[in-house]
N, C-alpha and C positions, 0 to 999 in steps of 0.2 A: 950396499949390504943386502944380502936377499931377505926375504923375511918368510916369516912364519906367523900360525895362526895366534891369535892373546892367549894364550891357553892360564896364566896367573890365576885369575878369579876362580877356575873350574877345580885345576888341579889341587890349589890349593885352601881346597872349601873346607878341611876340617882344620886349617891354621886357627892355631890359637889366638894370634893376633884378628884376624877376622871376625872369627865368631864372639871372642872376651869385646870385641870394641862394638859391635851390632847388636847383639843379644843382652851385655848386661846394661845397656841403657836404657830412660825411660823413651817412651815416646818423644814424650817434649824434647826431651836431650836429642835424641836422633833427627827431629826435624830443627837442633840447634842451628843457624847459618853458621860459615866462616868467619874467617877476615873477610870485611868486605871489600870485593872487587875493583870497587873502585880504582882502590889506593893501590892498586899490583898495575907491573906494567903490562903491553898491551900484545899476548896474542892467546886466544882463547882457543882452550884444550880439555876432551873431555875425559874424565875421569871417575873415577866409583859416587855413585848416589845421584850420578845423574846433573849433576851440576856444569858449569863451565868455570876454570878458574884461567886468571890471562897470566900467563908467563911468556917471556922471550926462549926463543930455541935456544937448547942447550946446548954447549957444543961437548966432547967428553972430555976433555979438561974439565969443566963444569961441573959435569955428572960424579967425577970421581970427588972432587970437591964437597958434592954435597954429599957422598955415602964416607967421607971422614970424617963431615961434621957429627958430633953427637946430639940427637932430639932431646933437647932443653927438655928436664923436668921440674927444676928449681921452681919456676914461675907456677903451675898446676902445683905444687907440693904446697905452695905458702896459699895459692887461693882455697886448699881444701883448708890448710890451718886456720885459714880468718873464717871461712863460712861454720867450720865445726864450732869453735868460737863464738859463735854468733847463734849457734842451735838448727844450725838444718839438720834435717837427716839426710843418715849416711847415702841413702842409694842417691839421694840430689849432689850429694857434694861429687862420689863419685862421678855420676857420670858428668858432671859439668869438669872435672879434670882431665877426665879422659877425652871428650873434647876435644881441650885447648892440645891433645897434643893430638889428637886425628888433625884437625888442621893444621899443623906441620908436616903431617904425611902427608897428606893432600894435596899441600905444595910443592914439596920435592917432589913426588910422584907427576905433579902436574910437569913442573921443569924436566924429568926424566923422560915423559912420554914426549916433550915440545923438540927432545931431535930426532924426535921422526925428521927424516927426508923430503923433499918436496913429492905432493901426491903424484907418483907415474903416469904418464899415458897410461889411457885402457886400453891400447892394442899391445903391450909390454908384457911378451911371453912370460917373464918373469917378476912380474907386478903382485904385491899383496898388499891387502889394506889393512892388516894386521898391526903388530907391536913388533921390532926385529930381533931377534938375542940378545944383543947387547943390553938391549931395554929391559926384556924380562929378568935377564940375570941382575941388572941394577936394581929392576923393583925384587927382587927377591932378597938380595943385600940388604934394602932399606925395610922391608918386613922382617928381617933379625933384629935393626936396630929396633923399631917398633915395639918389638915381643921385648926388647933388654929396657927397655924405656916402661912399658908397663907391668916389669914387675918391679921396677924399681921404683914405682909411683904406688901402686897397690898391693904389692907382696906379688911370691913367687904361685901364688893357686888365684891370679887376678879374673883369670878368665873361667874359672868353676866356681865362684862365687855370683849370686846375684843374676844367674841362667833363667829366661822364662821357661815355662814348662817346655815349649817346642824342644828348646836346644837343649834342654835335659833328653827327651826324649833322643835327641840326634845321639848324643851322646852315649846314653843308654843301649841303643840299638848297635854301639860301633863297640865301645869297651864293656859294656856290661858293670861290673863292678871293682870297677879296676881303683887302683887308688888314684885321687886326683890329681896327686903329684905325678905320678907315673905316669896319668894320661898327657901332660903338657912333656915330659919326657920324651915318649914317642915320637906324638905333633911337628918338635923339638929333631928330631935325628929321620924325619919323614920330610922335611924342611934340606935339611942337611942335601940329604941324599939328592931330592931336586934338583937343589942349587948345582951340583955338580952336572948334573945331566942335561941340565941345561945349558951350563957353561964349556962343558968338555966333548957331549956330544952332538945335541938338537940345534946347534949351530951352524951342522954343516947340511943345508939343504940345497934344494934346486930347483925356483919352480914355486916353493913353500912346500918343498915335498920333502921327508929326510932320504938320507941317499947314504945307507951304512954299509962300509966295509967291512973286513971280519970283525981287523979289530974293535972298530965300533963297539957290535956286541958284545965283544969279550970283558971290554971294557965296563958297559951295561951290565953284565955279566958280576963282574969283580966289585962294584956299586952293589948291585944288589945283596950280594954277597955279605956287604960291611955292615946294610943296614939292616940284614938279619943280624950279624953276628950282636950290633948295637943293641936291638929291640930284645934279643933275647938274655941279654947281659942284664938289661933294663929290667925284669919279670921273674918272678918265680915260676916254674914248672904249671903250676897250674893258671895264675894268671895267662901264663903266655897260651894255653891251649883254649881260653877264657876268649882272651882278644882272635886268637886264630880262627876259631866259630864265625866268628863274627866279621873280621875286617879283612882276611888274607884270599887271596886271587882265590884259593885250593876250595875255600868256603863259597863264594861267590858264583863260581862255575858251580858248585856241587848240586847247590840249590837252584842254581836255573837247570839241570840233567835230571832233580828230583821234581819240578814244577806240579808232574800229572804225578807221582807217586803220593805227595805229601804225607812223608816221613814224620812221625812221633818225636819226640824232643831224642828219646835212646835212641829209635831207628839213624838219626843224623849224626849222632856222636860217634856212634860203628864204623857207620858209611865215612863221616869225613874225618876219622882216623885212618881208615887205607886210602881214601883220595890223598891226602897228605903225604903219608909215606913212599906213594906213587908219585909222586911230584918231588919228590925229596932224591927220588932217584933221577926220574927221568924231567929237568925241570924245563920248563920251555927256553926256547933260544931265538928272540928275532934275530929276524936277520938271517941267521943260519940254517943253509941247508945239510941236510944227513948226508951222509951215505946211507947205499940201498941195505948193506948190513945193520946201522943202527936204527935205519925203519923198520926193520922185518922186527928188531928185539923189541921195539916199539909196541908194535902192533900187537906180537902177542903179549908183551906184557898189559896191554891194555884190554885184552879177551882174559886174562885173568884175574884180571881188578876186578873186572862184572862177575864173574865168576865168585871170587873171594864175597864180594858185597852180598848177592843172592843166598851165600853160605851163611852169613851172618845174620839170616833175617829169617822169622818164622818160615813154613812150609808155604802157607799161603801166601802170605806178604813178599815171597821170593819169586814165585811166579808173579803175582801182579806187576810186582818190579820190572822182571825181565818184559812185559808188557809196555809198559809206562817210559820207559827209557829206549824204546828202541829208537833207530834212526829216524827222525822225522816228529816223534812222540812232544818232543818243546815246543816243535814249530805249531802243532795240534793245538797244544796245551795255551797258548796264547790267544789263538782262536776260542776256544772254546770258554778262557777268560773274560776274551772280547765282548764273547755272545752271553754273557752272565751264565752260562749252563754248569753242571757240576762236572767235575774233576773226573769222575768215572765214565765220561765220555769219550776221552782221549783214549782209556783203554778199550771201550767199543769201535770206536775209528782205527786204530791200530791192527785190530783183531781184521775187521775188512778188509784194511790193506793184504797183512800176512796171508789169507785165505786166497784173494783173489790173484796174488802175485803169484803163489804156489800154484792156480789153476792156470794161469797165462806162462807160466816155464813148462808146462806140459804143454801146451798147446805148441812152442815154441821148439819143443824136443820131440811132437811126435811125426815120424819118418812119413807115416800113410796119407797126411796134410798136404794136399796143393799149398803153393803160395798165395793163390787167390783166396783159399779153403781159410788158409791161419789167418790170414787180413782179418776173413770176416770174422771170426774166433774172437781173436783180439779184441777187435772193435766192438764185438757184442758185451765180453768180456768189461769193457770199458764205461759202459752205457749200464751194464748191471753194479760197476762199482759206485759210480757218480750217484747213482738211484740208494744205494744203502746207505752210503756216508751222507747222503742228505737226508735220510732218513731220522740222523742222529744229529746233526748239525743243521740242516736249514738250507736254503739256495744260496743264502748269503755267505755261509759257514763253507758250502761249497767253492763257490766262488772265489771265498780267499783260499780257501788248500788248493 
């Protein structure tokens, strides 16, 4: 089987099961050990938190065996009853429950990752040190059972209860004030949709590369599709514009396009109302290429978005925009980051650009120019740009533009 990169841990960092089982434990609870090692048989695998647990390779007989088994709560339900019983407090009982059933994951998940393959030669064009599909799509199987297992242990809001400040704040930053049932909802049909795409499409690589056909896309396409239709079924009208601010590609892009403008809380709600409705038209397609007709409607429809947004923004704040956004102005604006300088830099570096680019198309257009003549034009040209933008940026600021 070919493989592919682990992508589990990254993709799916805002899993409820992840964050409810990290986040709401103490310390002490997180540095709880397992089962000990010992007593499991013997071949050692490594897995989340850094540990080694020994399993025998799985074979997938195996694998499917253990994603029908259901993760035991009974045992964690009776040790929170004796310890409540006994007067701990809650957040101790918790997380000593939760726990006993991470080390149940830990060990399926250990057995799950144990059929890896023997490690390939390194000269093996198609060699990856990864996790392979099958695996991932297992572990993402066994992260449903997980998330049904703990709210069946600590109620259906297990993982918004008992959040340290950080993962509020994560949280905070992605739904805002969404309700918290509603944020494991999401979580929940953000999950979903994964699972499929990792089972129906990121399977078919070459290399570790994916390799999609039309339908591929289309199919991505038709996914994507569901778990809009889902998240918006899930939300009221304003919730979902709530969450969209914040968590949707349309948001994400908008704010790295605004990096050098930095938009007022109104000026982004403007702006990423027509970015959205612009992507609601025209939405991206991997995979797909256009025709040269639906590039051209493209294009302009994208000279009119800038357009529209410039219109929706004071006289002044319209032009600075049109400054701050042009081509190259994020790649500035990261620099300029870098260099701790302020944000009104990137429309001084810009402004050079546009100046000097306008002087060098005339040099470049005028007829009475030798070739030798324009060279040195150019070049001079060239030599006076690097001197201004380091003027505003520095040698090193130069350097990286």
């Amino acid at each position: 089987m070919k493989k592919v990169p682990l992508l589990l841990a990254v993709s799916l960092a805002a899993n409820a099961v992840l964050l409810g089982v990290y986040f709401t434990r103490s310390p002490a609870a997180r540095a709880r050990p397992g089962p000990p090692v010992d007593s499991m048989p013997t071949k050692a695998v490594r897995v989340g938190g850094g540990r080694n647990l020994r399993t025998p390779p799985a074979t997938p007989e195996r694998v499917t065996a253990l994603l029908k088994e259901p993760i035991n709560t009974s045992e964690a339900k009776d040790l929170m009853a004796r310890m409540r019983a006994a007067g701990f407090p809650e957040e101790l009982l918790r997380a000593t429950a939760q726990t006993r059933l991470v080390a149940q994951y830990q060990a399926r998940s250990a057995e799950i990752l144990g059929a890896n393959q023997p490690v390939p030669p390194f000269w093996d064009t198609e060699a990856s040190y990864g996790t392979d599909p099958a695996q991932q799509a297992a572990l993402l199987k066994l992260n449903r059972q997980m998330t049904d297992a703990m709210k069946d242990l600590l109620g259906p809001d297990y993982a918004m209860s008992g959040l340290s400040d950080e993962a509020r704040a994560t949280y905070q930053r992605t739904y805002g004030d969404i309700p918290p049932e509603k944020i494991l909802q999401i979580q929940e049909i953000m999950q979903d949709a994964y699972l499929k795409q990792m089972t129906e499409i990121y399977d078919k690589t070459v290399g570790g590369y994916n390799v999609w056909l039309p339908e591929d896309s289309a199919r991505l396409a038709a996914i994507e599709q569901e778990r809009r239709a889902a998240i918006v079924a899930a939300l009221t009208p304003e919730e979902l514009e709530r969450y969209d601010m914040r968590a949707s590609n349309a948001a994400a892009g908008l704010r790295n396009q605004l990096m050098a403008f930095e938009p007022t809380e109104d000026e982004f709600r403007a702006l990423f109302r027509l970015q959205q409705a612009f992507e609601e038209k025209f939405p991206s397609s991997a995979g797909v290429s256009l025709n040269p007709d639906a590039i051209r409607e493209r294009v302009i429809a994208e000279q009119q978005l800038r357009d529209d947004m410039a219109a929706a923004l004071s006289p002044d704040r319209a032009a600075y925009y049109r400054i701050a956004t042009e081509g190259g102005a994020s790649a500035v604006a990261r620099i300029v980051s870098r260099l701790d300088l302020p944000m009104s830099t990137v429309a001084q570096v810009m402004t050079v650009q546009r100046e000097i680019q306008a002087q060098a198309n005339g040099v470049r257009t005028d007829p009475t120019l030798s070739p030798e003549a324009r060279n040195q034009a150019l070049a001079a040209l060239q030599q006076q740009a690097n001197a201004r933008v380091a003027s505003h940026i520095g040698a090193n600021g130069l350097a990286a533009y």
